[in-house]
Every structure is written in C-alpha cells, then in structure tokens.
C-alpha positions in Angstrom: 10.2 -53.5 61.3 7.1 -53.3 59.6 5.1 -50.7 58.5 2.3 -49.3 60.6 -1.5 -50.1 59.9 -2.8 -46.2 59.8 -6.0 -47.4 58.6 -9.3 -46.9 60.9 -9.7 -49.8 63.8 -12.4 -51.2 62.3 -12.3 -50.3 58.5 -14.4 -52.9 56.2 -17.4 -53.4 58.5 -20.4 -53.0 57.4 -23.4 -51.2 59.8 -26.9 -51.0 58.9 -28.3 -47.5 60.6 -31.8 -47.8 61.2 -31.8 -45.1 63.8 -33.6 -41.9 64.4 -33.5 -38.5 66.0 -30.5 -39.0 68.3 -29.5 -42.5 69.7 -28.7 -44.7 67.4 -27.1 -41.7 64.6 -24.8 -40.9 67.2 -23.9 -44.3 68.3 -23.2 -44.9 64.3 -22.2 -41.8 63.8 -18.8 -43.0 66.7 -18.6 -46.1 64.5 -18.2 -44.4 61.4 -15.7 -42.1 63.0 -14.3 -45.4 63.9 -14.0 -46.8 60.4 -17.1 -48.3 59.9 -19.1 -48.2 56.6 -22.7 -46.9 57.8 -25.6 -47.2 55.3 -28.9 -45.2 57.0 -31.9 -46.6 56.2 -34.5 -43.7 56.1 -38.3 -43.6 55.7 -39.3 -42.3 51.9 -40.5 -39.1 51.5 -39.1 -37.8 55.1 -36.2 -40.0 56.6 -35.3 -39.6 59.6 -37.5 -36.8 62.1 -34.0 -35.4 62.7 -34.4 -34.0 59.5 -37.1 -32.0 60.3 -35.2 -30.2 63.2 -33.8 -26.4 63.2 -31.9 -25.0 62.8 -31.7 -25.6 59.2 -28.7 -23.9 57.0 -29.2 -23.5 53.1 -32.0 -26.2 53.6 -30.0 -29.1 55.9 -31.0 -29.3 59.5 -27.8 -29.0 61.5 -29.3 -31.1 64.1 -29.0 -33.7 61.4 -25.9 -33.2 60.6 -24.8 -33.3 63.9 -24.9 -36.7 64.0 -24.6 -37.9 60.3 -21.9 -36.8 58.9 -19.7 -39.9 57.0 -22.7 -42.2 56.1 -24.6 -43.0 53.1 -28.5 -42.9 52.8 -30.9 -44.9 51.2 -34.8 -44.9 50.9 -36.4 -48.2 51.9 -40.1 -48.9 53.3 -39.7 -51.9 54.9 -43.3 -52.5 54.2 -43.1 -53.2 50.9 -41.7 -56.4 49.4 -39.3 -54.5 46.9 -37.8 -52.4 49.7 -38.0 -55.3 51.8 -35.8 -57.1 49.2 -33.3 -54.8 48.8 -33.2 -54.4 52.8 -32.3 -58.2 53.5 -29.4 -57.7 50.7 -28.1 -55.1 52.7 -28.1 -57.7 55.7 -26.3 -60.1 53.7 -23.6 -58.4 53.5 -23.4 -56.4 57.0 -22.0 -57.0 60.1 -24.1 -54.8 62.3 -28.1 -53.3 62.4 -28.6 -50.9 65.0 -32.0 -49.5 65.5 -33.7 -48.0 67.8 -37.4 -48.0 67.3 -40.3 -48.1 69.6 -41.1 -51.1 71.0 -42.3 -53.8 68.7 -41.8 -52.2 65.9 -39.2 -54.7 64.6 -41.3 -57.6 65.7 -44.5 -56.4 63.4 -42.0 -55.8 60.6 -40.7 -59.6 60.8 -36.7 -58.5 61.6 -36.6 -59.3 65.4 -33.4 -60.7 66.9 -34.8 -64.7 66.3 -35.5 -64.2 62.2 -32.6 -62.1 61.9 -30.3 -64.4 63.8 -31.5 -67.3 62.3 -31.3 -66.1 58.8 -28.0 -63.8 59.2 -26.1 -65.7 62.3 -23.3 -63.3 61.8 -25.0 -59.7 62.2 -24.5 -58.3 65.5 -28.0 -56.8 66.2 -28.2 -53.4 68.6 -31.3 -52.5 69.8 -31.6 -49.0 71.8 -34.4 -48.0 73.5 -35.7 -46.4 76.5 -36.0 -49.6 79.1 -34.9 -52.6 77.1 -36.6 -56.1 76.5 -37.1 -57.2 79.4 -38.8 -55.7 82.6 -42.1 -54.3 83.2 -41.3 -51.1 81.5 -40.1 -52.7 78.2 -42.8 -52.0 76.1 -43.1 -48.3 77.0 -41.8 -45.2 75.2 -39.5 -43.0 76.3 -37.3 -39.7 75.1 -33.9 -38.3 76.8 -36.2 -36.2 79.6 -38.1 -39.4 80.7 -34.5 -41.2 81.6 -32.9 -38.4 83.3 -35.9 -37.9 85.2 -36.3 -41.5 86.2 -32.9 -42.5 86.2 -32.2 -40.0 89.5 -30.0 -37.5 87.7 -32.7 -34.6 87.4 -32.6 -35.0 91.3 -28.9 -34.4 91.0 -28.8 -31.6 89.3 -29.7 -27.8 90.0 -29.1 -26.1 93.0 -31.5 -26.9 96.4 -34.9 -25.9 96.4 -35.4 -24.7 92.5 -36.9 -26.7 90.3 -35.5 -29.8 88.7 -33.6 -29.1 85.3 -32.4 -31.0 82.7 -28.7 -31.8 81.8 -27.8 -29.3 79.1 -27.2 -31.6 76.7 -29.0 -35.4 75.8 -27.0 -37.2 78.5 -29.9 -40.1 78.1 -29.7 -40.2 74.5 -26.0 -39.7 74.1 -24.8 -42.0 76.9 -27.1 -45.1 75.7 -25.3 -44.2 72.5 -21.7 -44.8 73.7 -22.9 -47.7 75.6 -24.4 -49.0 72.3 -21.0 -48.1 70.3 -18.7 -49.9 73.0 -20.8 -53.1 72.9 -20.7 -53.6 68.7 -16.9 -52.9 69.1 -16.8 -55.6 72.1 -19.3 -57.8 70.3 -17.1 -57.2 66.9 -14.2 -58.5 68.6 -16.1 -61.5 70.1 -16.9 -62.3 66.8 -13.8 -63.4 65.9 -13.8 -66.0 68.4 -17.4 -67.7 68.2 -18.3 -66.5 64.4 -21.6 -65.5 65.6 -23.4 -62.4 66.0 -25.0 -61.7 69.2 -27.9 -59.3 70.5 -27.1 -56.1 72.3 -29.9 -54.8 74.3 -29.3 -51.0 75.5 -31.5 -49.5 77.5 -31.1 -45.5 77.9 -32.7 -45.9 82.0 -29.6 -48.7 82.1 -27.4 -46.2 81.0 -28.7 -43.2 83.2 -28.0 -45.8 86.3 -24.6 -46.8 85.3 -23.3 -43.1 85.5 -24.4 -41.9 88.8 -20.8 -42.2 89.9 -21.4 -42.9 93.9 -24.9 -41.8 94.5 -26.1 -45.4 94.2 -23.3 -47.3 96.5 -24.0 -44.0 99.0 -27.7 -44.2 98.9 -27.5 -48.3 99.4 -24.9 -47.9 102.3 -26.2 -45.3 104.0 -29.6 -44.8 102.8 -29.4 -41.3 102.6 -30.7 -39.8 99.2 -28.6 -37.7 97.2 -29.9 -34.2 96.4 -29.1 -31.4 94.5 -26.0 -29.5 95.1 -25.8 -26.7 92.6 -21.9 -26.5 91.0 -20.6 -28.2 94.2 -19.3 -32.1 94.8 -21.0 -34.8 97.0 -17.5 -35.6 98.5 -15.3 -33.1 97.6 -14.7 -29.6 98.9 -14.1 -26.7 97.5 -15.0 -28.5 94.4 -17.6 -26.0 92.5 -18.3 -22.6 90.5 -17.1 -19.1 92.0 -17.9 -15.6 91.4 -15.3 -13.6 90.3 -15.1 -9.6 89.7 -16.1 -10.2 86.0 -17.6 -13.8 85.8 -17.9 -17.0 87.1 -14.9 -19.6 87.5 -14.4 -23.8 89.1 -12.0 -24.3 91.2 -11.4 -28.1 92.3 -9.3 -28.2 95.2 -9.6 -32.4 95.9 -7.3 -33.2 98.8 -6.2 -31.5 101.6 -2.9 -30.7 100.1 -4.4 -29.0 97.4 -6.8 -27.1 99.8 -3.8 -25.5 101.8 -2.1 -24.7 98.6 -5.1 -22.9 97.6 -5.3 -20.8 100.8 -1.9 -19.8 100.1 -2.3 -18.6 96.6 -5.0 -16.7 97.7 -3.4 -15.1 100.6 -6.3 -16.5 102.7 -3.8 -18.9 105.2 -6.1 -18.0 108.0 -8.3 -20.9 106.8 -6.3 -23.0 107.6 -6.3 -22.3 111.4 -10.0 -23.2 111.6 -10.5 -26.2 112.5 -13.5 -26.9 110.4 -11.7 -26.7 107.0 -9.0 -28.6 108.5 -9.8 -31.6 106.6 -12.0 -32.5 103.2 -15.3 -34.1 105.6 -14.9 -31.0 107.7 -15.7 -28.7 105.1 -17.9 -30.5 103.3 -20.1 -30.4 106.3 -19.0 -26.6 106.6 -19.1 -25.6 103.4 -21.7 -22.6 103.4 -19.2 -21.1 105.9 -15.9 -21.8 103.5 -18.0 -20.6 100.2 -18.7 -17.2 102.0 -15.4 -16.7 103.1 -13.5 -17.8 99.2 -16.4 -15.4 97.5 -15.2 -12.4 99.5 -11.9 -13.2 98.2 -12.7 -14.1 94.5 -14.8 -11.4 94.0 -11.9 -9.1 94.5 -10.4 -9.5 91.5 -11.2 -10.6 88.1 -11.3 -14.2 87.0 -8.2 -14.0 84.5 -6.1 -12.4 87.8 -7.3 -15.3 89.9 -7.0 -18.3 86.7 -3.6 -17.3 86.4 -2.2 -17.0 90.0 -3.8 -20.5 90.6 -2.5 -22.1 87.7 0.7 -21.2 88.5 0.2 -22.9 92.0 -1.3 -25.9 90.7 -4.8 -25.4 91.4 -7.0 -27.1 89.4 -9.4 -24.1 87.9 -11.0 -22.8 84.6 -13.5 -20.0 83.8 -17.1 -21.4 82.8 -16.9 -20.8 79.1 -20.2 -20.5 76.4 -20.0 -22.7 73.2 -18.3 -20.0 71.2 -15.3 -19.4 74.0 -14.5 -23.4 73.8 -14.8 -23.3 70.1 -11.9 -20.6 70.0 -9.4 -22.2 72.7 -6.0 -23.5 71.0 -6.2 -26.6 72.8 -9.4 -27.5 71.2 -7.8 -26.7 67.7 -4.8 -28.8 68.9 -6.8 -31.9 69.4 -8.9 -31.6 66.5 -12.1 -31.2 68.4 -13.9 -28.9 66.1 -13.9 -29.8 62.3 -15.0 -29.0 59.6 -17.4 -30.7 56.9 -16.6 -31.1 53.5 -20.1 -30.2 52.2 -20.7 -26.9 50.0 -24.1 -26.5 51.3 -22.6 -25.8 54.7 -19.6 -23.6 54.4 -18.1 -22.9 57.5 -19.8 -25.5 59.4 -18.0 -27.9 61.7 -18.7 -30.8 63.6 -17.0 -32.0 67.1 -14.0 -34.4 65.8 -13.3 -37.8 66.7 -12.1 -38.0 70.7 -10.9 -41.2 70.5 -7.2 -40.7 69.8 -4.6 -43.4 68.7 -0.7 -44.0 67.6 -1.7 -46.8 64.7 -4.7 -44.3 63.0 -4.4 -41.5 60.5 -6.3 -38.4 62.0 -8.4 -37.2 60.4 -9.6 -33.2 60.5 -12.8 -33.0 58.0 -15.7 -35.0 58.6 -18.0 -36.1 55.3 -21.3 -34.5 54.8 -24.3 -36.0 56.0 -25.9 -37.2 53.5 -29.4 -36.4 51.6 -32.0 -38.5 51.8 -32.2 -41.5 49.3 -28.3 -40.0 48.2 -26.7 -43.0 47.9 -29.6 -45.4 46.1 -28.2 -45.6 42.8 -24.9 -46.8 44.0 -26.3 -48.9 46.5 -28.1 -51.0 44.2 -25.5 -51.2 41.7 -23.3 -52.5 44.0 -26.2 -55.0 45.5 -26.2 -55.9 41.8 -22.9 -56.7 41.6 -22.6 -58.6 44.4 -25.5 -60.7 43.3 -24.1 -61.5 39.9 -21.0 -62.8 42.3 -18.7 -60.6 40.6 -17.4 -59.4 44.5 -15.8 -61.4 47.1 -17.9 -63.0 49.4 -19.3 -61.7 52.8 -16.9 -61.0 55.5 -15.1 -63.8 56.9 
C-alpha cells in the first residue's frame, strides 16, 4: 500500500493577498490554512487598515491577527515603477491574486482581469467586493452593514417590532470570504484541465442572497415577506431560546416525534392532547400559546437540570454560551478549534483552528504569527533574485 500524502490539499500554490480589513484576509487566511503560500501585499508606511484596529496587545492589533496569521508581508506601492516591478515578479510566479479594493481601483493601477490575463494566463484572479462587476450597483462602495441590510437579513433578525440589528459577527464580510475561498479551490482544480486561470467575481450582496435559506423560495411562492422572529424558526416549532431558572437555553424540537418526546421529558404530556400542537404547522401558527406554556415549565428549574434530562431523551438543546464558556468546552479543545499562535509578542493568544477536517492531512494545533509589515522583504527579493538568475525551477506547471 502506499504511504499517505499528509501534506496540506493544496501545498505549493502560490496567492498574492492584496486584501484589506476583513474579506479577502480571511478568505486567504482559509487558503493558507489550506496549504497555500500567501504573500500580503501591504501599503508602506501603514499596510493594511486592519492594522490600525483594537484591540491591540504588546503593539499588534488582534483584529489583525485574526485573520493573518500563516502569511508573509511585503511593502509595495504599486504606484511606483520599482514596486511595480517587483509586484509583476510576484505574479510570475503565483497562481492566485485576490483583492478586494474599491471599485476601479485595479483598473487605474493597470492590473485588471484583461492585462493580467493576458500577461499571466495562468493566475486565477479573485475580486471581492460589495456588488460585483456587473449591475447597476457595481461601482459603489460598500462594508459588511450595507449587505446585511440590503441583502434582507437585518429584516430577519431581532425580535418583532425592535429595531433592526446586525448579525453579531461580519456575516457579509465573512461569507463573501468563504465564497471567495471555495471558488480559487474550484477554479484551482479547473486548472488542471484547461491550463488557464479564470476570473472570480464575488460579490458580498451575492453572498448575503445565497444564504437566506428559504426566505427567498417562500417570499417568491407565496409572496409573503419574511420578518423578524426573535430566537424562533420560520418552519419549525419549538425551535428557539428558553428561559430557565438561572439563564437562557435552545431547544430544537424539529418533527413531531421529537415534539412528543419533549412533552414527555418535561412531564408536560397534556400538550399533547391539544389539538393545536398536535402537529409542527399547528404550532407554528400557535406558538405564542405553546411558548407560554414551555416557560412556565423551564423556568422551574435551572438550565443544567433541564440540559441534562433532555439530553438524556434526545432533545436537541444547549445553553446560550458567551465567547469565554465556548472557549472552555472540551469538545472545542477536542477539535482543535481554539489555537494557539506561535508568536512571543502574543503569549497566550489563540486563534479559531482550521474547521475543515480530513483523513490524508496532518493537523495542525498552532497557527504562525501574523506577520509585521514589510517582514518578509528581504527574503522576498532574494528569492525573486534567484528565480531571476534561473537558479529555481520554473513556474508551476
């Protein structure tokens, strides 16, 4: 038999990250995790605006390293012919550019998709942004609060009647970004096949559309608009947060069988002689009246009582948990979902890990630092020196 491949998926390509602030770093950032050698191309004097962003430990912006860690950083203004030089030796030898400027700011510095496909037929080119190329929108700005708010899902969130509120974290930013990861893999893989780089357009109000589960199909079908439902589900019920003695827990209960279980464990089998909660459309369209009557249970007894006694019937449940309660679970350790940088500026620190699990790769469970700006020049060049004196093997096949 032979041995197994434990190296990274896609080990020994090259990305060029000239992202900022959020998108593009974390859509690198997944390639790197992936494999992926990612040089980021900052601004001199300040690099990336993420930089800029608290909290800061010992001097470095956590923000920043957020999204950073594992990539090397060099200082190039792309305005200037010696930077530019260096810049489209880079390109010869990568397989991807991501960027995510504002709108025509590649074109005014001469590296749209046409001169960079022409010149390097081989580099995949991702451009993020907030509408895309194309539409009457494409030319207009946009940040993570602008797509949620267009894209329908700050009308999904929040309970009735209070104000709209934001998604707790950068769903815009972060889903373009996986979006934006999955197609360099795809168009990777493609690659192989045609020998040819391609374009890949990601627009963060695409992304915000693509993930609104059934609202969409519902809203064309029916055309009824989806609203805000608090903790609860559009089609499921009970599927939302209770109070508890002591705190707040979900409980999912997603068919009917689960729903009678439920009853049982709570000693509440009266429920299911009305009529109304006899099956999952019933109570949704009762489900004022079945919330009032599972709080006067819940609130009984303390969360833990409740979590355990519904675990052991199967229930679907879990208490709603800060950052720091998630950060201490075992099954969090167990996965490798909180790690650790290897970077004495930030003792202690740690990252999420990788989620993407697989048989044929080596886990890992350390991330490397994110890197000062301009870290990595001197080494960059030598190696673009090298490689010019044809001392390396050519580019990637």
């Amino acid at each position: 038999m032979p041995s197994l491949d434990c190296t990274p998926p896609i080990a020994g390509i090259t990305v060029i990250d000239l992202g900022r602030v959020l998108a593009a770093p974390f859509a690198t950032s997944v390639l790197a995790s992936l494999g992926a050698r990612v040089i980021k191309v900052e601004r001199p004097g300040a690099g990336d605006d993420a930089r800029a962003f608290g909290p800061h430990h010992n001097g470095k912006s956590l923000y920043f390293t957020s999204v950073n860690c594992d990539k090397e950083s060099i200082a190039l203004d792309l305005k200037v012919a010696e930077d530019r030089a260096i810049f489209e030796q880079l390109l010869d030898r990568a397989d991807v550019l991501v960027e995510n400027f504002s709108p025509g700011v590649m074109d005014a510095l001469g590296y749209d998709w046409d001169t960079i496909h022409a010149r390097w037929p081989r580099v995949i080119y991702g451009a993020l942004s907030g509408f895309g190329k194309t539409g009457p929108l494409s030319g207009a700005p946009a940040y993570d609060i602008v797509v949620q708010a267009l894209g329908g899902m700050m009308s999904l969130t929040g309970f009735p009647k209070s104000p709209p509120v934001r998604v707790g974290a950068s769903i815009g930013d972060l889903t373009a970004a996986l979006y934006m990861a999955l197609g360099i893999v795809s168009a990777i893989h493609k690659r192989t096949r045609t020998g040819e780089g391609c374009l890949i357009d990601i627009a963060m109000l695409d992304c915000q559309v693509a993930i609104l589960e059934a609202a969409v199909t519902t809203f064309t079908a029916t055309g009824e608009v989806p609203q805000r439902l608090g903790s609860r589900h559009p089609s499921i019920a009970p599927f939302q947060a209770f109070q508890c003695k002591d705190q707040w827990i979900v409980i999912g209960a997603g068919n009917d069988a689960l729903f009678r279980t439920l009853c049982m464990a709570l000693d509440r089998s009266d429920l299911l002689e009305r009529a109304e909660f006899s099956t999952n459309p019933l109570r949704l369209a009762s489900m004022d009246s079945l919330e009032r009557e599972l709080n006067t249970t819940l609130t009984a007894a303390t969360a833990q009582e409740w979590i355990s006694r519904l675990m052991t019937a199967g229930i679907p449940c879990a208490p709603i948990q800060s950052v720091a309660e998630m950060a201490a679970m075992p099954q969090v350790a167990a996965r490798g979902m909180i790690v650790p940088v290897d970077d004495p500026m930030l003792a202690a620190t740690c990252v999420p890990g990788n989620p993407i699990k697989m048989s044929s790769v080596t886990p890992r469970f350390s991330r490397g630092p994110a890197p000062a700006l301009d870290e990595h020049r001197h080494a960059i060049l030598a190696e673009l020196a090298v490689q010019k004196n044809g001392r390396i093997s050519p580019p990637h096949p």
